[in-house]
N, C-alpha and C positions, 0 to 999 in steps of 0.2 A: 504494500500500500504506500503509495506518496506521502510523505511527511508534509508534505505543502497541504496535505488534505486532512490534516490532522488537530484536533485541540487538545490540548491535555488537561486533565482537570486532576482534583484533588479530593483523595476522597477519605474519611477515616481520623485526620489532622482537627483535634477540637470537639465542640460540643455541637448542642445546636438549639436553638429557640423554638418556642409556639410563642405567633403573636395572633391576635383578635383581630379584622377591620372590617371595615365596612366600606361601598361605596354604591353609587347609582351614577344616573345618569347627568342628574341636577348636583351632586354631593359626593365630594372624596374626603369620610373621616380619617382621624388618626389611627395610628395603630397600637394596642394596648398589649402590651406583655404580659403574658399569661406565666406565671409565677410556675405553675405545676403543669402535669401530664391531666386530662381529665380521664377520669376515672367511671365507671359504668354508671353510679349514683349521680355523679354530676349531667352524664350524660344524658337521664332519663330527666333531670330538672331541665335542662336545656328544652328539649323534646317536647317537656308539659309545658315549659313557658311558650315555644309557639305556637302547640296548638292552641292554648287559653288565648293567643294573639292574632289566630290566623286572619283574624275579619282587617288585620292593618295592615296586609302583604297583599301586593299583587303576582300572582304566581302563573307562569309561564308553563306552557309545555312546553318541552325540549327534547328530543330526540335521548335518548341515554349514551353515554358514551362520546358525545360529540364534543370532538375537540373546537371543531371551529365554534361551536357556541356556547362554550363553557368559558365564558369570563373571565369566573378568575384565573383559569391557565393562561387568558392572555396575561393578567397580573401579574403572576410570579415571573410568567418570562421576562416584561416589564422591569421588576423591583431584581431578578436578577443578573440580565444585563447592566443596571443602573450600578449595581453595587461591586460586582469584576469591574466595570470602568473606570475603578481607582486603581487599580493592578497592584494593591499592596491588600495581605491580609488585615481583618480587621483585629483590634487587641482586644478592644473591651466590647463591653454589653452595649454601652454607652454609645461607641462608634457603630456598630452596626445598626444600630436604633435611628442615630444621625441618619447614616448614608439613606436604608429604608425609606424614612420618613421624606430624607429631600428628591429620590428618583420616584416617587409615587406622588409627592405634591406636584410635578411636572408631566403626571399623567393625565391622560383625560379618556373619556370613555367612547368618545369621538375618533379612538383609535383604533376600535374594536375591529375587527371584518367586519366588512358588511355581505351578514347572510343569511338574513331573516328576509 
């Protein structure tokens, strides 16, 4: 295989976070670091808080499995482009929190595919 064709990435070096966000189409929240792993119990409070909320979502069909209209895949790819574009590893919690928050305020949902 051509090395010209090649990326190398890193894998196993470090830890790794869960963060929370949100966004639409009108609205890109911040993102909230989730301290722990959720757990089955939190899980199922999750689950009862939306369906106790379902009447405030509007909800889409969507094909399963589709990448082109799964959002937030275009997100991560998004927030993880953003964050290799510094070409240095990050040290702290703190700086990965940064970079996140600054290549995702530069997003917008107008970015998506269009393929609906």
């Amino acid at each position: 295989m051509d090395p010209a064709c090649q990326v190398g990435t890193v894998q196993g070096h470090g830890g790794s976070i869960m963060v929370w966000g949100v966004f639409s189409w009108q609205f890109l929240g911040s993102l909230v670091l989730v301290p722990t792993s959720l757990n089955a119990m939190r899980s199922r409070l999750a689950t009862a808080w939306l369906y106790d909320h379902s009447s405030d979502f509007s909800v889409m069909n969507w094909p399963p499995r589709s990448p082109d209209l799964n959002s937030i895949e275009h997100l991560w790819d998004v927030l993880e482009k953003g964050v290799k574009a510094h070409h240095t590893t990050p040290e702290t919690l703190t700086e990965i929190m940064d970079r996140s928050s600054r290549c995702l305020a530069s997003h917008s949902c107008g970015t998506l595919p269009q393929t609906c």
